[in-house]
C-alpha positions as CSV (number, residue, x, y, z in Angstrom):
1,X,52.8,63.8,-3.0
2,X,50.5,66.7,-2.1
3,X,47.9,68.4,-4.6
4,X,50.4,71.4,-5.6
5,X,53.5,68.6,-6.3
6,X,50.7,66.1,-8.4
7,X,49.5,69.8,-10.2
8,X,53.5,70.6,-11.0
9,X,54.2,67.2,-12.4
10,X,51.2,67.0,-14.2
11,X,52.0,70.1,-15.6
12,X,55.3,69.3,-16.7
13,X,54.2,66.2,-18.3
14,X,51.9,68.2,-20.2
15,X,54.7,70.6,-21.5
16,X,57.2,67.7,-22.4
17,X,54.4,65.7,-24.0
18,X,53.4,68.8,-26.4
19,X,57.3,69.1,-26.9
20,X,58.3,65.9,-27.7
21,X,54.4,65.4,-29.6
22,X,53.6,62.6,-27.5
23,X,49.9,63.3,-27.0
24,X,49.8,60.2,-24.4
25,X,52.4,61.7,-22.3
26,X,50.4,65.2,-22.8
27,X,46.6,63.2,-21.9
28,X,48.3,62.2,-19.2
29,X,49.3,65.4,-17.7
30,X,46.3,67.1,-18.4
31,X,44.7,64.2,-16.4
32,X,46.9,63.8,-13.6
33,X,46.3,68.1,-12.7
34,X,42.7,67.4,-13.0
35,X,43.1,65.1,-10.4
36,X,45.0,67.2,-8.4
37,X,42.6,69.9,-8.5
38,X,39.7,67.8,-7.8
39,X,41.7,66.5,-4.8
40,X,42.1,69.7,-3.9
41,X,38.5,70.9,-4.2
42,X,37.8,67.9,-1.7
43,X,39.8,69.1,0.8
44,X,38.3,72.0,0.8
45,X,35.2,70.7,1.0
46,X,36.3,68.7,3.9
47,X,37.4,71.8,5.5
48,X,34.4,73.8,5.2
49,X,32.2,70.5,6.7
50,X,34.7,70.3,9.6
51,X,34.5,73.9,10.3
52,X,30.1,74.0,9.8
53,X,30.5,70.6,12.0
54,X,32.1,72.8,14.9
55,X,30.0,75.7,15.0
56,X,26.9,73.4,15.4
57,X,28.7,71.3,18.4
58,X,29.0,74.8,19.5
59,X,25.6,76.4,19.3
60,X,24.6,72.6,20.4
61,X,27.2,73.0,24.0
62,X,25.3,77.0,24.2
63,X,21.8,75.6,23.9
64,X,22.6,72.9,26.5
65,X,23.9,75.2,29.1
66,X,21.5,77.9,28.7
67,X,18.7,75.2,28.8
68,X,20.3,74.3,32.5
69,X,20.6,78.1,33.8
């Protein structure tokens, strides 16, 4: 399940847990979109390495062919 499907559950285990007044049911919802947003901050992160990672292979490919000229 993908970070926006484990947020949506999560948050619909909070709201039946406060319903019904099952606090464990509510914990556990509050936990389970933490982890979903955490998960998604990681991605992000991933994203934004991957992305820094390209632009210094290419300034790296630049520097090599102007270094050959």
């Amino acid at each position: 399940m993908g970070t926006t499907g484990e947020n949506i559950e999560g948050t619909a285990k909070e709201a039946v847990g406060e319903a019904l007044g099952k606090e464990d049911l509510e914990r556990e919802g509050e936990q389970q979109q933490k982890k979903a947003q955490k998960q998604e901050e990681a991605e992000e992160m991933q994203e934004a390495a991957d992305h820094k990672a390209r632009e210094a292979d290419g300034h790296a490919g630049a520097e090599q062919a102007a270094s050959n000229e």
